[in-house]
Steps between C-alpha positions, in 0.01 A plus 500: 500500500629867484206643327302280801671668748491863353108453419464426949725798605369710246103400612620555893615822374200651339265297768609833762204681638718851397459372111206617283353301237349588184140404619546673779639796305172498240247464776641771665496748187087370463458588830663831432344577169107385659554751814604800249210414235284512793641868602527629123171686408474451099528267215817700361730471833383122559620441105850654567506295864443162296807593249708584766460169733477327151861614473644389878328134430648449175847573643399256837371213243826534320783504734501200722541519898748231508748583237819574624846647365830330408668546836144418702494218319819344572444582882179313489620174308783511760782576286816457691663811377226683672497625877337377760212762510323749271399821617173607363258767670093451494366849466111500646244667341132501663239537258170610722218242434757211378771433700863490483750494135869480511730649285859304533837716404801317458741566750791331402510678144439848620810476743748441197327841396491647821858740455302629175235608701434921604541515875389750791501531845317348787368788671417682097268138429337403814253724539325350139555189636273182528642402814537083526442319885783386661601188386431181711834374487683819574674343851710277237645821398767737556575835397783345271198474237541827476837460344308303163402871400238716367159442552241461164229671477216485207255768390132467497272704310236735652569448853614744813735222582638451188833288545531145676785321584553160346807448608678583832230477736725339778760789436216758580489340833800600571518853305220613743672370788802703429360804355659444179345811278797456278453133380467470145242386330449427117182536283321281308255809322174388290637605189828296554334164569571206265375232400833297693447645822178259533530101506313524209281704236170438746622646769665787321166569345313434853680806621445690212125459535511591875660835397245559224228482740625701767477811237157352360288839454105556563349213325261752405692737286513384205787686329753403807389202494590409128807704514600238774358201276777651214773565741436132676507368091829691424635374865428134429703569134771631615568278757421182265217356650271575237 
């Protein structure tokens, strides 16, 4: 009956629009690879392109969507023990020509890190920010959310707006409001992320291929573009996906 139960929560769970699947993951990366083959200009740059989206679908046919760590796994069967909610955060990625991927970070493990985290300042971070809307349901709030602390912030790769928030968006409400340039906030950078902060090894290596991309060089230089083929290889390695 237990494993019944588990099996329905978990399936409701991974059922949510903001979850990616792996089909949806390897279309996505043909997609990707047919629009650069069709923008590369010789045999020797469309040979490094195939290794290189070779790698990204080896890792997405290996890692499953739905997997989900010890403590994720408990809050899905229902364990008792557990609270109420778990706090995860969708972060959207639009791919141009495909549509929209998901990578999901694990909330409730990277608070119990949080006070290990570097911090900053408000006013130092916001102007690299990629501002979130308003949230719907900020009437129900209070600036007494304020007193749950920092904000966290992520880094993403190759972008003007390089840092999101993924956690605290209701507290920005109300740092805005009150001209808070002081409020801390602590950062999650690229080279920091593990494989823990994500509900699971997909997601942590959806956002790693997101970054990758967003420093993808000229498809048509052929030396760049197999010194990012090595340095996506060593990347996947290290980070024990390949």
């Amino acid at each position: 009956m237990n494993n019944l139960i588990f099996t329905y929560m978990k399936n409701n769970f991974f059922n949510s629009p903001d979850i990616s699947t792996n089909k949806q993951l390897i279309e996505c990366i043909d997609n990707l690879h047919e629009q650069f083959l069709k923008a590369s200009n010789n045999y020797f740059t469309s040979k490094i392109l195939s290794k290189y989206f070779c790698l990204w679908k080896g890792v997405f046919n290996t890692y499953k969507y739905d997997d989900v760590s010890d403590s994720f796994y408990r809050y899905l069967a229902g364990d008792p023990t557990m609270n109420d909610s778990y706090e995860t955060y969708p972060y959207h990625f639009y791919f141009n020509g495909f549509g929209s991927i998901y990578a999901n970070f694990d909330i409730e493990y990277i608070k119990t890190i949080k006070h290990k985290l570097p911090t900053i300042k408000y006013s130092d971070i916001k102007p690299i920010l990629d501002l979130n809307s308003v949230p719907d349901n900020i009437s129900d709030f209070t600036d007494c959310c304020l007193n749950a602390g920092s904000l966290i912030v992520v880094q993403l790769c190759g972008s003007d707006k390089c840092y999101k928030i993924i956690d605290g968006n209701h507290r920005l409400y109300f740092i805005e409001k009150k001209h808070l340039e002081n409020f801390k906030v602590s950062i999650i950078s690229f080279e920091s992320l593990e494989e823990k902060m994500f509900i699971n090894k997909f997601n942590y290596a959806v956002y790693l291929f997101f970054n990758e991309l967003n420093t993808f060089p000229n498809c048509n230089n052929i030396f760049k573009l197999y010194k990012q083929y090595l340095h996506c290889k060593y990347l996947l390695s290290s980070k024990d996906l390949i």
